[in-house]
C-alpha positions in Angstrom: 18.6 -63.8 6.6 18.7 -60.7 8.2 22.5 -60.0 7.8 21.5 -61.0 3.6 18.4 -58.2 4.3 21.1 -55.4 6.0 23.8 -55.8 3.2 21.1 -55.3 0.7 19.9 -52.4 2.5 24.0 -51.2 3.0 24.4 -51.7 -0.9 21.1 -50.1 -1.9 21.2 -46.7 0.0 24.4 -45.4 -1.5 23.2 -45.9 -4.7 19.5 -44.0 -4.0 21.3 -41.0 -2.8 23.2 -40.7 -5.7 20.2 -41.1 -7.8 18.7 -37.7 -6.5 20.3 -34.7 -8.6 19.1 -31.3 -7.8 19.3 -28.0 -9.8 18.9 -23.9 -9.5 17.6 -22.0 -12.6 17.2 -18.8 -12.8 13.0 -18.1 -13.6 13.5 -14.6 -14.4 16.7 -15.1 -17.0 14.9 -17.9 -18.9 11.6 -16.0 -19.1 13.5 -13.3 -20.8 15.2 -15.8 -23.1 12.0 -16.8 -25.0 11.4 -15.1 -28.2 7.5 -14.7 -27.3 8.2 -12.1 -24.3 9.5 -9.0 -26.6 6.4 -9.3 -28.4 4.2 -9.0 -25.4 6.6 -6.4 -24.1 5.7 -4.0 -27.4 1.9 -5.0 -27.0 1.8 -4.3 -23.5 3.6 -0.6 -24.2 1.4 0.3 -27.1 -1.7 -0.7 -25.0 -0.2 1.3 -22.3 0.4 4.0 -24.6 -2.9 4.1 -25.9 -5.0 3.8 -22.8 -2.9 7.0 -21.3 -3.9 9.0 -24.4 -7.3 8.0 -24.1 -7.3 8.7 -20.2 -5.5 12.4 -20.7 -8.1 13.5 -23.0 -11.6 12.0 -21.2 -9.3 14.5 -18.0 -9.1 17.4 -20.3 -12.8 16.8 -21.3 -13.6 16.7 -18.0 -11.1 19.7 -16.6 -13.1 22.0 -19.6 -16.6 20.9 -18.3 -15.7 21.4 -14.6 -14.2 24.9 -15.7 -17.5 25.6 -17.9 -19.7 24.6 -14.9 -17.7 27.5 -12.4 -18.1 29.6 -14.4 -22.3 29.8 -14.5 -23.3 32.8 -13.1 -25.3 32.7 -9.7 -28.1 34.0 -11.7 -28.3 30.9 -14.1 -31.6 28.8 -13.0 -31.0 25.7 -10.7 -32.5 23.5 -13.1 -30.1 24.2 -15.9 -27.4 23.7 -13.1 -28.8 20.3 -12.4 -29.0 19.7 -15.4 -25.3 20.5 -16.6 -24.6 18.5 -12.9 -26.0 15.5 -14.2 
């Protein structure tokens, strides 16, 4: 019985290594294979785009009023400076 049990065993384990195939792939080359990531890629630039536009004028805006704010003489009332500090 238990020389039956150990030739089973013998005959089986071979076979179970054999069953177990691993593989490598390469995450990065199949992401850029799929058709859907060059039309992110152009969404993602023209958001990019868009939001630096927006974020370089709201800055100039901003660069103007600071200039503007300088440039109030010391003899301006402080609640017109509070004001324009607000």
């Amino acid at each position: 019985m238990i020389k039956k049990l150990l030739l089973a065993i013998m005959i089986a384990f071979p076979m179970s290594l054999f069953a177990q195939k691993f593989g490598v792939i390469n995450t990065q080359e199949l992401i850029q294979s799929l058709p859907e990531v060059k039309t992110i890629q152009e969404q993602m630039q023209a958001a990019t785009k868009k939001y630096e536009d927006e974020f370089a004028k709201l800055q100039e805006e901003f660069n103007k009023k600071f200039q503007e704010f300088q440039a109030l003489e010391a003899s301006t009332p402080e609640t017109i400076k509070e004001r324009r500090t607000q």
